[in-house]
C-alpha angles and dihedrals in degrees: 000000000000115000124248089341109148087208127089105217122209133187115202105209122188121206128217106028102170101030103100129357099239092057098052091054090051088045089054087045091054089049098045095031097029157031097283107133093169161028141198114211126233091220097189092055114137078218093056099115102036086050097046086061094052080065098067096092095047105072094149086066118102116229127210127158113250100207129213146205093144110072128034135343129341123239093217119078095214088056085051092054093052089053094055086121094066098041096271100302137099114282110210130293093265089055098040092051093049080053091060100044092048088050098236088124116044134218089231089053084052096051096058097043083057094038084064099046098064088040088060084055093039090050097054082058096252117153101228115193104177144036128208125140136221118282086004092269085153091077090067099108106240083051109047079068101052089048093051093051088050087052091057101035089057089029093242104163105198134054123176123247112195119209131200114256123201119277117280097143117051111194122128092250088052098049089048091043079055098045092049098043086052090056101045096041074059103047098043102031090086095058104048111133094207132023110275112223105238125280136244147158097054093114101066094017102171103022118052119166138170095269090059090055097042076062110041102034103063087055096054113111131249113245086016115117111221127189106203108194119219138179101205121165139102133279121240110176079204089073108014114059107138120121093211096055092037086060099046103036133060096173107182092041081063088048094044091053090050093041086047109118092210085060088062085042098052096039078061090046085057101037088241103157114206113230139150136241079264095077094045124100137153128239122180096340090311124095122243127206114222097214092202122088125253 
């Protein structure tokens, strides 16, 4: 927390840029028509290059790589060759995790795909300030580790640390999702290396809407630094047609409730001050908000 500050801060942080068309368009809407601060990069996107380049004219935007092992092909050949059984691309989150855990995929093998990963970003000259990864498969513990080393071998100052909110959607995935988030937010809180701004969002992943923030917003703390994760973006059937992601995700209900002028009004009625990952350092274990623009 900052101390004494009679502002609540909040960073807005989109997942998945890079990963359709359609929802990097709606990630760019949300930061140039809405409160988006910032985005985590799908790094091993067939549209990398094209969308980098999108990002050009958003230079108010916060980078961070969101790294992946759970959805399409690795960069690494090595990682190729460990997924031989699934034709050379990354199985779900529930088998790659079993792969983990048995051993057949190693968190070495896992470092340097990911090692890779933030070099790709690194090497089109984007300043990247936080880590997290898709479907917080970070959180599994042989690999919170791995993505802290990585934090301090680039300097990247900031990883994400996803906590557990209380139940509003009550699916199965959504429960187990819950249950796994609580065990490892135990297991891995003692051995952050750096303090973690607060966490928000898990409990209608997916599906954020207006009425979430109208919630959620007026209990946050003064002085306290709070990250809200958010999947904005449009949907095009052209691109989008699994069944897995079309349950999960609404993606422009989450960029109509970002876009949403009684959300700005309500972050002034509350005294929550937008800011990025940018403005954000840490003094003596606090964190301290740096008030001038970057």
């Amino acid at each position: 927390m900052t101390s004494g500050s009679p502002w609540t801060y909040l960073i807005v942080n989109a997942d998945d840029y890079g990963y359709y068309n359609c929802v990097s368009q709606g990630i760019l809407e949300a930061a140039s028509h809405g409160i988006l601060t910032a985005t985590g990069i799908f790094a091993n996107s067939g549209h990398f290059t094209e969308h980098v380049g999108w990002l050009r004219d958003n230079a108010g935007l916060d980078l961070g790589v969101h790294l992946n092992i759970t959805d399409r092909a690795p960069l690494t050949i090595n990682m190729q060759n460990r997924l031989s059984r699934w034709a050379g691309r990354f199985p779900g989150k529930y088998t790659i995790s079993r792969a983990l855990l048995s051993g057949k995929i190693t968190t070495e093998d896992v470092r340097s795909e990911w090692r890779a990963q933030i070099k790709r970003c690194l090497d089109e000259g984007l300043q990247i300030r936080f880590l997290n990864s898709h479907e917080h498969i970070h959180m599994l513990p042989p690999l919170f580790p791995v993505l802290q080393a990585l934090a301090g071998e680039y300097g990247i100052s900031h990883i994400r640390f996803p906590t557990s909110e209380p139940f509003r959607n009550l699916t199965t995935g959504a429960i187990v999702r819950d249950i796994l988030i609580k065990i490892t937010e135990h297991f891995n809180r003692p051995h952050l290396t750096n303090p973690a701004v607060r966490f928000l969002g898990m409990g209608e992943s997916g599906r954020l809407g207006t009425e979430y923030l109208q919630q959620r917003l007026p209990k946050l703390k003064p002085g306290h630094v709070y990250e809200l994760m958010c999947h904005p973006g449009y949907y095009d059937a052209n691109e989008i047609n699994d069944s897995r992601l079309l349950n999960y995700h609404d993606w422009k209900r989450e960029l109509d409730a970002l876009t949403n002028p009684a959300v700005r009004d309500m972050l002034d009625q509350h005294r929550i001050r937008l800011i990025g990952y940018r403005h954000l350092h840490v003094q003596a274990g606090q964190f301290v908000v740096r008030d001038e623009t970057e």
